[in-house]
Every structure is written in structure tokens, then in C-alpha cells.
C-alpha positions in Angstrom: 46.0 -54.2 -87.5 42.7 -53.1 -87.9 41.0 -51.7 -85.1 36.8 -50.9 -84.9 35.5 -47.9 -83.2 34.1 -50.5 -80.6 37.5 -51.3 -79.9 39.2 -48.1 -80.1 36.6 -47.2 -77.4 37.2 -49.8 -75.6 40.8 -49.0 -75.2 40.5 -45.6 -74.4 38.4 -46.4 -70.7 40.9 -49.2 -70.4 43.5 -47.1 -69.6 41.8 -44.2 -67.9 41.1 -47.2 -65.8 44.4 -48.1 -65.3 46.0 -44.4 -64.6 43.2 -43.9 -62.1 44.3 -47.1 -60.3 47.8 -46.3 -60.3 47.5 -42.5 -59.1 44.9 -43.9 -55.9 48.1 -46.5 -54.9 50.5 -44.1 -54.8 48.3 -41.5 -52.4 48.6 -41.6 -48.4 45.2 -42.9 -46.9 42.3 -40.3 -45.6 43.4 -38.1 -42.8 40.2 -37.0 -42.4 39.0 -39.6 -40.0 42.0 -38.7 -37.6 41.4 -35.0 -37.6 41.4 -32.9 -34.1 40.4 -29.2 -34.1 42.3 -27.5 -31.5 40.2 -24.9 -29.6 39.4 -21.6 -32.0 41.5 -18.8 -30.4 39.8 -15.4 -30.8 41.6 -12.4 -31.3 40.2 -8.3 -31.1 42.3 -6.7 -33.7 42.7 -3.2 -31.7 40.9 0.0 -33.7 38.8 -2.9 -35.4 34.9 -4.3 -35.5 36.4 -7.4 -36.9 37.5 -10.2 -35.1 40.1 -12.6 -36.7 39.1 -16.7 -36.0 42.1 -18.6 -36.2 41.2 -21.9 -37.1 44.3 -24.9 -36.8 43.3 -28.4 -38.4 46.2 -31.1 -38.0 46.1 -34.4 -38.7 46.9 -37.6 -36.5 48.2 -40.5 -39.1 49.0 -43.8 -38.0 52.2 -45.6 -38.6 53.9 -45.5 -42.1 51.7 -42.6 -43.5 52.6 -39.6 -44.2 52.2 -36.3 -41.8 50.0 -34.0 -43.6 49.2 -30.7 -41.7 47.7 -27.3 -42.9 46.5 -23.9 -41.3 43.5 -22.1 -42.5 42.2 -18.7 -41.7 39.3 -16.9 -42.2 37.5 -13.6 -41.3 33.8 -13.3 -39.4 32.0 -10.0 -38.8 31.5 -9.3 -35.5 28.3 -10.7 -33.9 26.0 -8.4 -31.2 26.0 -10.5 -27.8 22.8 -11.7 -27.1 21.4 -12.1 -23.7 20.5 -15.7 -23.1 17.6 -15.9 -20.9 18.2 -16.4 -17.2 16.6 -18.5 -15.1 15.5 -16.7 -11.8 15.0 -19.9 -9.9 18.0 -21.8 -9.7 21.8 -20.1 -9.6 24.1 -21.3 -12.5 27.9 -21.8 -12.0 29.6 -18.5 -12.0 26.8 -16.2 -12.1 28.6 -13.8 -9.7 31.3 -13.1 -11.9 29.0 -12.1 -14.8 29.6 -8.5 -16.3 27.9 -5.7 -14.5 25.8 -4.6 -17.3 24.5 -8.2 -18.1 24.4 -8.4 -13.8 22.3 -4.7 -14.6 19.8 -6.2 -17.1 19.0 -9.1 -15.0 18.2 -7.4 -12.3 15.4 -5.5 -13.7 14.1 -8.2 -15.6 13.8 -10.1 -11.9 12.6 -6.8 -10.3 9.4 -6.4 -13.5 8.6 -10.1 -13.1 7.9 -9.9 -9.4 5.8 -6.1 -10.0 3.8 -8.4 -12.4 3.6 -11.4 -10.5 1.8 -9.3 -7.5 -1.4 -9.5 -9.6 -1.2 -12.9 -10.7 -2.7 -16.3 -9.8 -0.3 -17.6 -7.2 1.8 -14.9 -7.4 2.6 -15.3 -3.7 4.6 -18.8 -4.2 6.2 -17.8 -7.0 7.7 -14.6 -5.4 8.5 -16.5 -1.9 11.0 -19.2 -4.4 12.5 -16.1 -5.9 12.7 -14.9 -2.7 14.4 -18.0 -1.6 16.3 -18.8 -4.9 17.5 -16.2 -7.1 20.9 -15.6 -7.2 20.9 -11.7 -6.9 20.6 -10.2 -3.3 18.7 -6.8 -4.6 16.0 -9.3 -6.5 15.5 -11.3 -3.6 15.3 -8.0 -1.5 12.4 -7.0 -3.6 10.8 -10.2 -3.5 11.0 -9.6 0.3 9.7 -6.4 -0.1 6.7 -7.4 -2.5 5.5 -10.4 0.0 5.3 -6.8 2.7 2.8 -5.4 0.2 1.0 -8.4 0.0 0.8 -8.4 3.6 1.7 -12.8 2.6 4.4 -14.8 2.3 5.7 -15.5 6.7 6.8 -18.6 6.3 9.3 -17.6 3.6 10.3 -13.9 5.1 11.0 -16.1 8.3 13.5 -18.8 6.3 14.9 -15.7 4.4 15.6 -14.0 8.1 17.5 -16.9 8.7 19.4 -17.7 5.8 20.1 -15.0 3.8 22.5 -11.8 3.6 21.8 -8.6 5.9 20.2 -6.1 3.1 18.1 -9.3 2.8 17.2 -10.2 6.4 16.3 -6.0 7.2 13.5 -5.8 4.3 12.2 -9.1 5.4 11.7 -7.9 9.1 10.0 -5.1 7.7 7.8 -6.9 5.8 6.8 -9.7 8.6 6.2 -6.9 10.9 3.3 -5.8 8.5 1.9 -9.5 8.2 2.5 -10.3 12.3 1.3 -13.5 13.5 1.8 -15.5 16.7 4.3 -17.5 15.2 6.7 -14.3 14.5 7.2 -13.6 18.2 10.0 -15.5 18.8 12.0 -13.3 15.0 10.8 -10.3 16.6 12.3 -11.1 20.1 15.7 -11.4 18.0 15.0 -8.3 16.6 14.5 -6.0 19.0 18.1 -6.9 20.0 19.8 -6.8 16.8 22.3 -3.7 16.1 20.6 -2.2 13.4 18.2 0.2 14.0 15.4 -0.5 11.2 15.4 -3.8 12.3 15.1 -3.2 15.8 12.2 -0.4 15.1 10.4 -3.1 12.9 10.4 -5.9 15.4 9.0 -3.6 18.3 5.8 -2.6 16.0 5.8 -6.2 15.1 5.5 -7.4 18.5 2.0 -5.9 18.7 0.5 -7.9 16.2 2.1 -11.5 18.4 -1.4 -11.7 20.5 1.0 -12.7 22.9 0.9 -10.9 26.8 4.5 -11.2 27.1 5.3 -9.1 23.9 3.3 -6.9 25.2 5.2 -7.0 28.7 8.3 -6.2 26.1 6.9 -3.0 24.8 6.1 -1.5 27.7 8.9 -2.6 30.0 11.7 -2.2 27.1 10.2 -0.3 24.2 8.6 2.5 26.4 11.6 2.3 28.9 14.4 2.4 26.1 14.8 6.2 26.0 15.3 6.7 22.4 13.0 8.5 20.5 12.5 6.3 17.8 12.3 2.8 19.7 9.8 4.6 21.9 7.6 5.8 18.7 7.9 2.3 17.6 6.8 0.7 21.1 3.6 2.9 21.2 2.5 2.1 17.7 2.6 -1.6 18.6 0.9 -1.0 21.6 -2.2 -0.1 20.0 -2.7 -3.6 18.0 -3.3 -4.9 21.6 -6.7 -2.2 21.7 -6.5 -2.1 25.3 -8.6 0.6 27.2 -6.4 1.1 29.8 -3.6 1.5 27.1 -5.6 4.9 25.7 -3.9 6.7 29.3 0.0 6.5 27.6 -1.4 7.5 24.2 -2.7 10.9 26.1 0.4 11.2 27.7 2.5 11.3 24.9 0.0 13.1 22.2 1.3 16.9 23.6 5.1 15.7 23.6 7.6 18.2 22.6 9.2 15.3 20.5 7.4 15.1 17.1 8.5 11.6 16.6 6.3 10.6 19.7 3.4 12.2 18.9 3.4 10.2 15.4 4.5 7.1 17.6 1.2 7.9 20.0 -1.3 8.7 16.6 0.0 5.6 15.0 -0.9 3.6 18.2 -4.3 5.5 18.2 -4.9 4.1 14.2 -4.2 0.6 15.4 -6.4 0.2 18.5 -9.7 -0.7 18.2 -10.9 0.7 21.6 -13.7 3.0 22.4 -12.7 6.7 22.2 -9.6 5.9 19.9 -11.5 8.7 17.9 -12.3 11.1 19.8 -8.3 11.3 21.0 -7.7 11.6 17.5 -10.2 14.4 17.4 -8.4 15.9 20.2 -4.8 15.3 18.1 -6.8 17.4 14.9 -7.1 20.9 17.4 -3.8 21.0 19.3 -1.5 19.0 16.8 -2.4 20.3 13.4 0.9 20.0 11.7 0.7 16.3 11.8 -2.4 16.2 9.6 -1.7 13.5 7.0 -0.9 11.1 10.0 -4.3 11.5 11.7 -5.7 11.1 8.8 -4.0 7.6 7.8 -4.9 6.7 11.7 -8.8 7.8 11.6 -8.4 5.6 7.9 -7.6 2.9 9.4 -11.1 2.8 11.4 -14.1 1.3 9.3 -16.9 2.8 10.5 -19.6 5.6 10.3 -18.0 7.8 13.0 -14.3 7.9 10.8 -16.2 8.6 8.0 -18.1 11.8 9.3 -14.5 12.9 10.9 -12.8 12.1 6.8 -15.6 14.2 5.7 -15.6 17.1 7.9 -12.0 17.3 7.7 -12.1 17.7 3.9 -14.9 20.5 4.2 -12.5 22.5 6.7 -9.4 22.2 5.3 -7.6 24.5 2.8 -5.1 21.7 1.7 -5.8 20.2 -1.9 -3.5 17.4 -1.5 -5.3 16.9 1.7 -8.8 16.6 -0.2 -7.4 14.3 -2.5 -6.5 12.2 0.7 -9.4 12.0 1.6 -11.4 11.8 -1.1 -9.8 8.8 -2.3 -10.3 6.8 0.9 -14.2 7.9 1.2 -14.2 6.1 -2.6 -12.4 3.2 -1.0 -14.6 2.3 1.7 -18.0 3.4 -0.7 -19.3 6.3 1.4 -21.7 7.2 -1.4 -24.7 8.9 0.0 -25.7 12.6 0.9 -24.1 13.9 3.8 -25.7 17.3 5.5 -23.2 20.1 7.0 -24.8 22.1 9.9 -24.6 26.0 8.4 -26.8 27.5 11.8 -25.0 28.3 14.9 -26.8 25.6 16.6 -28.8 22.9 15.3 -31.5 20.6 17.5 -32.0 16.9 16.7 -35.3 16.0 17.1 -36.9 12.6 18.2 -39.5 13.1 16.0 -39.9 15.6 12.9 -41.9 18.8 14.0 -40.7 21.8 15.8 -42.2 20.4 19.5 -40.4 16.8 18.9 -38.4 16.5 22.1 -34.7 17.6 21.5 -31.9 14.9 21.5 -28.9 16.4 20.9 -27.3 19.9 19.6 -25.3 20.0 17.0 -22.7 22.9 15.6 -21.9 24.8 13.2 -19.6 23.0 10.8 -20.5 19.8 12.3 -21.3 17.1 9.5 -24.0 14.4 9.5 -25.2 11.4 7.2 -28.4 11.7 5.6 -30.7 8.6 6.3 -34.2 9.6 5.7 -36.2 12.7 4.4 -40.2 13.7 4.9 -42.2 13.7 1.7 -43.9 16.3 3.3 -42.9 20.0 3.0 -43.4 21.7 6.8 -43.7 25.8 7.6 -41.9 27.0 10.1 -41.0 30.0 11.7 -37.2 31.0 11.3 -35.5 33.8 11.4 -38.5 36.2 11.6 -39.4 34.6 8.6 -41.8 31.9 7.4 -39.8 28.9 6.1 -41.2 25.8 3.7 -38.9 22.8 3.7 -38.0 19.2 5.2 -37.0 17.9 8.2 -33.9 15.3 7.6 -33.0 12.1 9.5 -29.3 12.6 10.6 -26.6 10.3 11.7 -23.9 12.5 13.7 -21.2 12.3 15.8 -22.3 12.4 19.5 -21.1 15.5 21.0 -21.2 14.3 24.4 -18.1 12.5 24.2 -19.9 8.9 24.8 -18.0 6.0 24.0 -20.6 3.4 24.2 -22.7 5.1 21.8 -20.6 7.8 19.6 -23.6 8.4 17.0 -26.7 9.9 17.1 -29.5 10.4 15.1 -32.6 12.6 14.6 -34.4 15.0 12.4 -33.4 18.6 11.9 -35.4 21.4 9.7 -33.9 21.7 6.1 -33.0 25.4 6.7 -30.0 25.0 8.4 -28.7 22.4 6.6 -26.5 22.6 3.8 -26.3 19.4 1.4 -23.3 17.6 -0.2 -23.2 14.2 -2.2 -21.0 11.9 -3.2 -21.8 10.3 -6.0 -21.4 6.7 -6.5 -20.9 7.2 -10.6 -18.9 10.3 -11.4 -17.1 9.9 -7.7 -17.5 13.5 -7.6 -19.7 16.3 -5.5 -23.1 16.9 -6.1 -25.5 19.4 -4.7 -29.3 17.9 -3.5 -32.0 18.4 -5.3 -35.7 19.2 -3.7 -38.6 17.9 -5.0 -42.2 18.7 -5.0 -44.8 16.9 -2.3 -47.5 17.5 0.2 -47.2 21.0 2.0 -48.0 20.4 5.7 -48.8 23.9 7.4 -47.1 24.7 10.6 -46.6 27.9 11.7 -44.9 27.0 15.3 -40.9 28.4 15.1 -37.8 26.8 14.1 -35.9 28.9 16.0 -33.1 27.2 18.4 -33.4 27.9 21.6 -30.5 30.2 23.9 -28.0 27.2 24.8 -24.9 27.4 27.0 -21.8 26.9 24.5 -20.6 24.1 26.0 -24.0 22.2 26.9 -25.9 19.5 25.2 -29.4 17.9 26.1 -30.3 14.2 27.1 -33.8 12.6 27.2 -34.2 13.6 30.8 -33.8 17.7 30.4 -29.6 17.2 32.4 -26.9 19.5 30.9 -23.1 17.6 30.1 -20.1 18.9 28.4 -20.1 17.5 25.0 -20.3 20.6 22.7 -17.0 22.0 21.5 -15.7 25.0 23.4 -14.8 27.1 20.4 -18.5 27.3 18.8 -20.6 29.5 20.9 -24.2 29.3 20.8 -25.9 33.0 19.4 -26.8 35.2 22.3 -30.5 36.4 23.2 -30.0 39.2 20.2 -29.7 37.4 17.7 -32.6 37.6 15.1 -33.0 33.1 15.2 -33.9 32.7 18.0 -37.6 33.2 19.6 -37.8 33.6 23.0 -41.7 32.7 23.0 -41.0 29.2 21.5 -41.6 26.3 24.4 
């Protein structure tokens, strides 16, 4: 037979054809669609950075097929555990059980997002549902803590007080009793009867800032009565929000206590009221307690007006303490008292009604004493002072009133540029300057400057009466001295 190459190809696929056909009949079908993968089982291989995945693949066949199974193993480097990201509102299944280092890590990420969230828009609300949420007790204690700083945040500090774990409830008692509120009185009232002691203290200053008469009923009929020390200090620092004259009597009493923790207890309550002569007991508490500095000078701090700022100032002239300076420097930068200030460098010092040596006198000031500068002459005056001939200003001074008056604790008048000494802070380099004169109009007047013979301890009203007023300590020069001119009227 004769065969073509047409045919011969022909043939050839024919029965490639055929022997594919036959070997796919005599195959079972595809196991693949039945496959299950049992769990992977993950084994440490001790001494090794490997781990070894065992990986078992068997095969469910239906009826009449053949069983087919087969194992396969391979080996994987060892991955570095990455932290998923946590999310601090909500608590996931299991989170207590989570490693200590991973517990760790969270922790300060929750801690950093509430330091940051301080300064942001709405910071507040966020922190209060972290404070209510996270699933951590020492975040949520800081949350607690943070809404204290932000002197916000009662409504959740209250819910956490009721809800949450002790180290929990004591930070947010703490922090309430810096917000205070007439709505706190009644988590204050089951404070001061709790059994721990920080709580207790912080619900008796709390009370203070209720507005309420019968808090204050509880601080002086339980807090004052309680006979320990540190409940006591507690009850008179709350005391003080109320700013009640008649209240300035138990902050005496207690200001030359034997017991240190009182007399902070009584200077605390002296920072918080707002009454007349709040200062000068805190004057007082700057002679006979001295060793209590940096609290008098948080309390006088806490008092925004001219007469605390004169006390800051003379304070940081006076004392030999540089962290003390630094004190008060800072707060003088806080509240702006930018300006030139005058420090009295004569024995005595006369304000005057009016600037010329015959002005009638309205107070006496001492040496050391410190005053505001308001005003200052254009004029240059000569004066006699000191034997001498002298060519200067008069200045307009606000100063403390030495007399002790409540009503009206500053007073102001012109004194001669010659016993003044000058300081400024300025408003630019926040640092001290030294006043500058400048050139003007010479007005000629040869009557003295010379302060008159004064009793140490007597100053000088409008109608010519003597009052205590001037401190004991500073004694007015005697007829010898060279600065004062007994023919002066």
C-alpha cells in the first residue's frame, strides 16, 4: 500500500489521539475540588531562628474513587512580630491576656496620644472616651489625670468615679477637686468618707469650690474638727474658695502652728480667698515663716492684681535664692508686668500730692519698699539733699499702703528721683533693664529734699494723725544724720 505524507500525518495524531483518550479513562477523577487543609501546626525547633510549617493536604473522594493522600513540608524564615495597631476606644476580646511587652508598648502609645491630644481641637472629648473606654486602667488613669490639668472634663471624672477601678476612681477625685462645681458636692460628700486618704484630702479641698453653705458647714464642723493633720490642712485650704472675712480669723490662728503641714494648709487657704487683707497675712507669713517661701509665693500668685505684683517683685529683689528669682520671674512674664518699677534706696521716702518739695505728704515709704512707676515730670527740679544740691525728677508711684488699709491697699504719689533706684522689665528681651534719663526743661528750686525726723513706726494721712502702718524693723535716720534738714517746713 502506498501511503502519502498527508496520510502518514494523518495517522500519526490519530493515535496520539487515541492513547491520550485511553490514559484520561483509566485516571481517578480531580481530588482537587474535595481538598481540606487541616490547620498549619507551627513548631520552634529549639537552638533555631527557623520555624518548621507542617502543612497536611488530604483528599475527600466520593464513592468508587480512589483515596489519594500526600504530606508536604516546607521551610519559612522566621518573620519579626509586627504590632497591629490598637484601637484605644473600644476593648477587643482578650486584650487582657495580651503579652506584657505588647501590654508595655500600648500603654505608652495611649499615654503620648493623650500628652498630644491636650493641645488639640477637642482634645477634651476625645480624652474623656479614652477615659471612659480604653481597656488599660494606667491609660485611663492618665486620661483622668490630663482632664485635672485641663481643669475640664466633670461630667466624665464623675462617671469614671462611679464606674471604674480604685487607681482610677483616686486620680479622678483629684482631678474634679481642681475643676469643683456645684454639681460635685454630692462625690465629694462620698469622699470625705472613703478610707483612703488621698481621696479623702481631695474631696475636703473640693468641697470649697461646691458654692454650697452646707460644704462649708462640713469643713469647719468635720475637716477642722477631724484632728489629723492632714485633713485639717486640707479643710483650711478649701475654706478659703469661700473668701469669707470672718474666715481670715482661723487662717491667723493657724499661720504660727508648730505643725508645718498647717501652716501650708492655712497659706493655701490664704491663696484661695479673695478677701481684703489676704495679702497683707501673707506678708505677715513672709517675716515669721520664711522656710515656707515657695508656698507664699504660689499663694500671693494666685492674686491678680497690682498689690501681688509689688509683693512678687520685692520679694525677688530681697531674696538670695536663684530658683526663687526664677519663680518669680516667670510668673511676673505670665501676668505682663512690663513697666519700670522704682525700689526706695533712702531710709525714708515721702509721697507727695503734688511734685515739689512743699506738696503735702501722703504717705512714707521705706527703704526696700518697691513701687510701680506711672508717670514722670519732663521737667528736671533742684533740690536740696544731703547738704548737697540735687537736679532730677519727681516720679508718680503706685505702692503698697503701709498703713495696713484693706479698703484701699495702694497708694500713689510723687517722690524726688534721688532716692529712687530704677528697675525694668522689659516686655522684649523679658529681662532687667536699668532707666535711662533724658534731657528737658531745668526748673530751679532750691527748697530741700530732705525727709523729715519720723517715728519708725508712723505714717501720715491727709489730716496731719499718726497710725501704725510702717514696718517695725526699718527705723527712720535720727536727728544726726546728714539728710535730713531740720529748717525744712
Amino acid at each position: 500500500m502506498y501511503f502519502t505524507s498527508e496520510k502518514i500525518l494523518l495517522l500519526i495524531l490519530f493515535s496520539y489521539l487515541s492513547h491520550t483518550y485511553l490514559l484520561s479513562q483509566s485516571l481517578p477523577l480531580d481530588t482537587n475540588l474535595f481538598k481540606q487543609k487541616r490547620p498549619l501546626v507551627q513548631r520552634q525547633n529549639s537552638g533555631d531562628t527557623n520555624y518548621s510549617i507542617e502543612e497536611t493536604e488530604t483528599t475527600n473522594t466520593p464513592p468508587n474513587t480512589t483515596f489519594v493522600s500526600h504530606t508536604k513540608k516546607k521551610r519559612v524564615k522566621k518573620r519579626e512580630m509586627e504590632v497591629e495597631t490598637i484601637d484605644t476606644t473600644s476593648s477587643p476580646p482578650g486584650f487582657g491576656e495580651l503579652e506584657s511587652d505588647r501590654k508595655s508598648y500600648v500603654t505608652k502609645q495611649g499615654v503620648s496620644q493623650i500628652r498630644n491630644l491636650e493641645n488639640s481641637k477637642n482634645g477634651v472629648v476625645k480624652i474623656s472616651n479614652i477615659l471612659l473606654t480604653h481597656p488599660i486602667p494606667d491609660v485611663r488613669e492618665e486620661a483622668a489625670r490630663s482632664l485635672g490639668r485641663l481643669k475640664k472634663g466633670a461630667a466624665a471624672l464623675q462617671k469614671a468615679i462611679s464606674q471604674d477601678s480604685f487607681n482610677v476612681r483616686r486620680q479622678a477625685f483629684i482631678s474634679l477637686e481642681r475643676i469643683g462645681g456645684e454639681d460635685c458636692l454630692k462625690y465629694f460628700i462620698a469622699g470625705i468618707k472613703s478610707s483612703d486618704p488621698e481621696i479623702r484630702i481631695a474631696s475636703y479641698k473640693g468641697l470649697g469650690k461646691t458654692n454650697s453653705s452646707y460644704a462649708r458647714e462640713l469643713l469647719i464642723n468635720h475637716g477642722l474638727g477631724s484632728g489629723e493633720t492632714s485633713i485639717v490642712a486640707a479643710a483650711l485650704a478649701g475654706l478659703g474658695n469661700f473668701s469669707r472675712p470672718e474666715d481670715l480669723a482661723v487662717f491667723k490662728k493657724y499661720l504660727p502652728s508648730e505643725v508645718i503641714d498647717l501652716q501650708i494648709g492655712a497659706i493655701k487657704g490664704l491663696g484661695n480667698s479673695k478677701a481684703n487683707g489676704t495679702l497683707e497675712l501673707l506678708t505677715q507669713a513672709m517675716n515669721e515663716n520664711g522656710n515656707l517661701m515657695p508656698e507664699i509665693i504660689f499663694s500671693i500668685s494666685q492674686k491678680n492684681n497690682l498689690h501681688s505684683t509689688l509683693l512678687l517683685f520685692k520679694i525677688m529683689q530681697t531674696t538670695e535664692s536663684e530658683n526663687l528669682k526664677t519663680m518669680i520671674f516667670r510668673e511676673l512674664n505670665r501676668r505682663k508686668a512690663f513697666g519700670k518699677y522704682a525700689i526706695i534706696k533712702n531710709p525714708t521716702a515721702s509721697l507727695k500730692k503734688d511734685p515739689r518739695t512743699n506738696s503735702e505728704r501722703v504717705a512714707v515709704l521705706m527703704e526696700g519698699d518697691v513701687a510701680r512707676v506711672k508717670n514722670t515730670t519732663e521737667k528736671l527740679f533742684k533740690a536740696k539733699m544731703n547738704n548737697e544740691v540735687l537736679e532730677d525728677r519727681y516720679y508718680l508711684l503706685e505702692a503698697i499702703n503701709n498703713k495696713n488699709n484693706y479698703n484701699n491697699p495702694i497708694v500713689s504719689g510723687w517722690v524726688f528721683g534721688p532716692k529712687l533706684s530704677f528697675v525694668t522689665i522689659n516686655k522684649e528681651a523679658n529681662s532687667f533693664l536699668k532707666g535711662k534719663k533724658s534731657e528737658s526743661q531745668i526748673l530751679i528750686d532750691e527748697e530741700s529734699e530732705d525727709e523729715k525726723n519720723l517715728p519708725p513706726s508712723t505714717s501720715i494721712d491727709k489730716k496731719g494723725d499718726s497710725k501704725n502702718g510702717i514696718q517695725e524693723k526699718k527705723k527712720a535716720p535720727s536727728n544726726k544724720d546728714p539728710q535730713f534738714d531740720d529748717d525744712e517746713e
